[in-house]
N, C-alpha and C positions, 0 to 999 in steps of 0.2 A: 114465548119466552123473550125478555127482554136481550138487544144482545148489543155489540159497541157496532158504532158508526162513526167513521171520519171526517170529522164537523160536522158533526150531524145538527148541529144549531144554523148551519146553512142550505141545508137541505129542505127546507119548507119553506116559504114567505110564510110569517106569521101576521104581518099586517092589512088580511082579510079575514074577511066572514067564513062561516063555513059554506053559505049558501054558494058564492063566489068560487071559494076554491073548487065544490062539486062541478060549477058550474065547467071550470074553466080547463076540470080534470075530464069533462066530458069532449070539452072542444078539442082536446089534444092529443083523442085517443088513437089514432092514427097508429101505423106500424112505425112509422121513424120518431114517434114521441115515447116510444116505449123503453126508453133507455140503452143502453149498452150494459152487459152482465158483464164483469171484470172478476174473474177466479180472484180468491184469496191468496193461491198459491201467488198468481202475479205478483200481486202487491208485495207478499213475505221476500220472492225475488228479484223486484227492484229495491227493494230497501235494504237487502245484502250487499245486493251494489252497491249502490250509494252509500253503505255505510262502508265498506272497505276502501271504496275511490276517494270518502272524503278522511277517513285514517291516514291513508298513505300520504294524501297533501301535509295531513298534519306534521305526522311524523316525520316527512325530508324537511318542513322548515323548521321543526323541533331540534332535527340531529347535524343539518347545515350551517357551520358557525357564518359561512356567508351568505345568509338568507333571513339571519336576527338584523334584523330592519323593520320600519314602522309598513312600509310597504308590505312586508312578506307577512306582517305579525296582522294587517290587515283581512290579508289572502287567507289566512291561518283562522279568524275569527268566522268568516264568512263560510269556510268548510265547516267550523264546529255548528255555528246556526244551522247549516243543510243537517247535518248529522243530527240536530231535533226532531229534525221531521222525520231523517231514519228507523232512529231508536222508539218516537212512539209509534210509527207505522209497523215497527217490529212486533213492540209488544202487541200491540191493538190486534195485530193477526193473526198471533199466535194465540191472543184467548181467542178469539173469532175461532179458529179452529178447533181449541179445545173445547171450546161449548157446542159447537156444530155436531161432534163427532159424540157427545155425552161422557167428556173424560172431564171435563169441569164443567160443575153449577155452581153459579155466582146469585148470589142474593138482589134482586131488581135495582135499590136503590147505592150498592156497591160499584153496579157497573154504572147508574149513573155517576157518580164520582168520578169512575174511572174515565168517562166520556168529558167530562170538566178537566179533568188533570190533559185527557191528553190533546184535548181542543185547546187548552190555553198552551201549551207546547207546540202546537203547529204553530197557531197567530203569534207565540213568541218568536218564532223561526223563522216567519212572512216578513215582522217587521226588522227583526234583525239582519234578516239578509239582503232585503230593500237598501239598508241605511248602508252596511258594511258598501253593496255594491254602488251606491250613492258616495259614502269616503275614501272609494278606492278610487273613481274617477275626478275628485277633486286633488288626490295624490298625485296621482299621473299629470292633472293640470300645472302643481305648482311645481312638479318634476321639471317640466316643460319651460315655463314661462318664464318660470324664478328660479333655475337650476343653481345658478350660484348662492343663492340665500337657502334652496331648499331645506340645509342640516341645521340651520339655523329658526327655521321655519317649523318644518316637522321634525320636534326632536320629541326624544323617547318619551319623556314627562307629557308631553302634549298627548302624544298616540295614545298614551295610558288612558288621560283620561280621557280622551277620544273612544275609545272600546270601552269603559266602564260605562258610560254616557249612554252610548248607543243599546249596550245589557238592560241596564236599569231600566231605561226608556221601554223598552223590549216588554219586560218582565209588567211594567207599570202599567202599559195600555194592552196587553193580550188581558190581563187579570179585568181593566175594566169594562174589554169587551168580552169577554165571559158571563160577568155579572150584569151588564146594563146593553145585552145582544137584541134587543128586541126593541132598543130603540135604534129609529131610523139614521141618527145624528151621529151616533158611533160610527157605523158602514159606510156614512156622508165621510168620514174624518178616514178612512180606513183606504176610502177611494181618492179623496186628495191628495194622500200623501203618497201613494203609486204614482198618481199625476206627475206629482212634483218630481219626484224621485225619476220619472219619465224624462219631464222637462229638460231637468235637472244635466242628465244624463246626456240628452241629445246635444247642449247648447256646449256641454265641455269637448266632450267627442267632436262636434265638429269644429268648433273653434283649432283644437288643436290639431285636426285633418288639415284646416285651411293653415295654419301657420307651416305644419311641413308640404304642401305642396307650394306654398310661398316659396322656402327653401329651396325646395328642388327647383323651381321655376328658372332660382336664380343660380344655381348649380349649371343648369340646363346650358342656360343663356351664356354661361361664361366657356364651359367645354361645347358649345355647339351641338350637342345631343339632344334634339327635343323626343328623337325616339322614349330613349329611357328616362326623360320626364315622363313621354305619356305612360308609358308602362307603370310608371312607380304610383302614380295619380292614380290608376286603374285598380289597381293593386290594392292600394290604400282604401280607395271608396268602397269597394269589395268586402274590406275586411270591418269597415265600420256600418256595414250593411249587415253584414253576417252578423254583426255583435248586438246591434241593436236591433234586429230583428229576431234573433233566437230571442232574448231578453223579451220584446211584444210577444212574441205567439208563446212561450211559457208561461206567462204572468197574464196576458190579454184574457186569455176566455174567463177564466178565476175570477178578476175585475172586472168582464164585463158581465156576469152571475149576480153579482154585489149589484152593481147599478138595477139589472132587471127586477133583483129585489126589492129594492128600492123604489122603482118607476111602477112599474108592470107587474105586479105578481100575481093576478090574477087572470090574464091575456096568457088565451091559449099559446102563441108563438113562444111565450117567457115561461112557460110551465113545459110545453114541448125543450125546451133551452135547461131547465133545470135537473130533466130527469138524465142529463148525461154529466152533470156532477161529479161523478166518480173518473168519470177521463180526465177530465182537468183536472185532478186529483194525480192520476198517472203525469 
C-alpha cells in the first residue's frame, strides 16, 4: 500500500543505475546502516510542539502593541515558516496513522499528490526560514552600526516588502524544486544558498561581537575593570557559539544529505548516511 513519506523525493539518489544502487545497498548492510525506526507517534508530538511554541510567538507579537516593529514582524514570519513544517508534519502523520491502522484508504496516486503538496510545504518552510533568519541578522546589523538612521532605514513599507519578497521567493523555488527535483542543479542552488545564508550569518554575528567587545574594551580601560571586560567577551563569544552552532548542527546533517546526493550516491558510506533521514528530519 502506497502510504506518505516526508520528502520522500530525498530519500533515494535518483541519479544512479539500479545496478549501483544494489550494489551500494549491499555495501551498507551493516547493523549501524540500518537506519534508525522514529514512531509516528514522535513525529505527531513534536509537531504539537512546535506548532504551540511557534503560536504563542505569534500571538505575544500579535497582541504586543510594543512588539509591532519590523524586528518583531520578522521574528513573527520566521515562526509562521516553522509552523509549515508543523502543520504538514501534523497532517502527514495523522494519515500515516490512519492508514496504518485501516481506518483510511487513500487511492495511490492521491497520496501521491498529497506527498507533493506537503514536500513543497516543507522546502517552502526551509527556504523561508533560511532567508527570515538571514534578514533578522542583517536587522540586528543595521540596529547596531546605523542605529540612529535605523527608522529611517528599515521602515515599515521596506519590512513589508521585505516578508512579501522572501514568501514569494519561498513559494516560487519549493514549487520548482518539486517539479525539476531530479535535476542535480536545483539541490546545487538549494546548497548554495544555506552556504550563503551560513556566510552570511557568521560575517554579521561576528562583526557585530567584535564592535561590542571593541566597546567594552574601551569601557574596560576607562573604569579600570579588565575583569568585567573579560567576563562580558567570554560571555558574548559563548552566546555567539551557541547561536551559530545550534543553527549548524540543526541545518548541517539536512545539507550535508543534499551534497552526498549529489556527490556520492551510490558509496556505501553515503547510502549508510541516507538511511537516517528521518533524524534529521526530527
Amino acid at each position: 500500500m502506497s502510504t506518505l513519506a516526508p520528502l520522500r523525493l530525498l530519500r533515494e539518489p535518483w541519479n544512479a543505475s539500479e545496478g549501483n544502487q544494489s550494489n551500494a545497498t549491499a555495501g551498507a548492510s551493516s547493523p549501524w546502516c540500518q537506519g534508525l525506526n522514529i514512531p509516528n507517534e514522535l513525529f505527531l508530538m513534536l509537531g504539537l510542539v512546535s506548532l504551540v511554541e511557534n503560536l504563542l510567538v505569534v500571538a505575544a507579537i500579535l497582541k504586543n502593541r510594543n512588539l509591532h516593529s519590523p524586528t518583531y514582524y520578522f521574528i513573527c514570519c520566521l515562526a509562521v515558516s516553522d509552523m509549515l513544517v508543523s502543520v504538514s508534519n501534523l497532517v502527514e502523520t495523522l494519515f500515516m496513522l490512519l492508514m496504518e491502522h485501516g481506518v483510511l484508504v487513500i487511492h495511490a496516486s492521491i497520496v501521491r499528490h498529497m506527498d507533493n503538496v506537503i514536500d513543497m510545504l516543507i522546502c517552502s518552510s526551509i527556504v523561508s526560514s533560511l532567508s527570515f533568519l538571514g534578514v533578522i541578522a542583517v536587522d540586528r546589523y543595521i540596529t547596531i552600526f546605523y542605529a540612529l538612521r535605523y527608522h529611517s532605514i528599515m521602515t515599515l513599507q521596506r519590512a513589508v516588502v521585505t516578508m512579501a519578497s522572501v514568501w514569494l521567493a519561498s513559494t516560487v523555488s519549493s514549487t520548482i524544486f518539486i517539479t525539476y527535483y531530479r535535476n542535480n542543479a536545483i539541490l546545487l542552488c538549494l546548497i548554495g544558498f544555506f552556504l550563503f545564508m551560513l556566510v552570511l550569518m557568521l560575517v554579521l554575528y561576528i562583526h557585530m561581537f567584535t564592535l561590542a567587545r571593541h566597546h567594552l574594551c574601551s569601557i574596560s580601560s576607562q573604569q579600570k575593570q579588565p575583569t568585567i571586560y573579560r567576563s562580558s567577551s567570554l560571555k558574548g563569544a559563548i552566546t555567539l557559539t551557541i547561536l551559530l552552532g545550534v543553527f549548524f548542527i540543526c541545518w548541517g546533517p539536512f545539507f550535508f544529505h543534499l551534497i552526498l546526493i549529489v556527490t556520492c550516491p551510490t558509496n556505501p558510506f553515503c547510502t549508510c548516511f541516507f538511511s537516517y533521514f528521518n533524524l534529521f528530519l526530527i
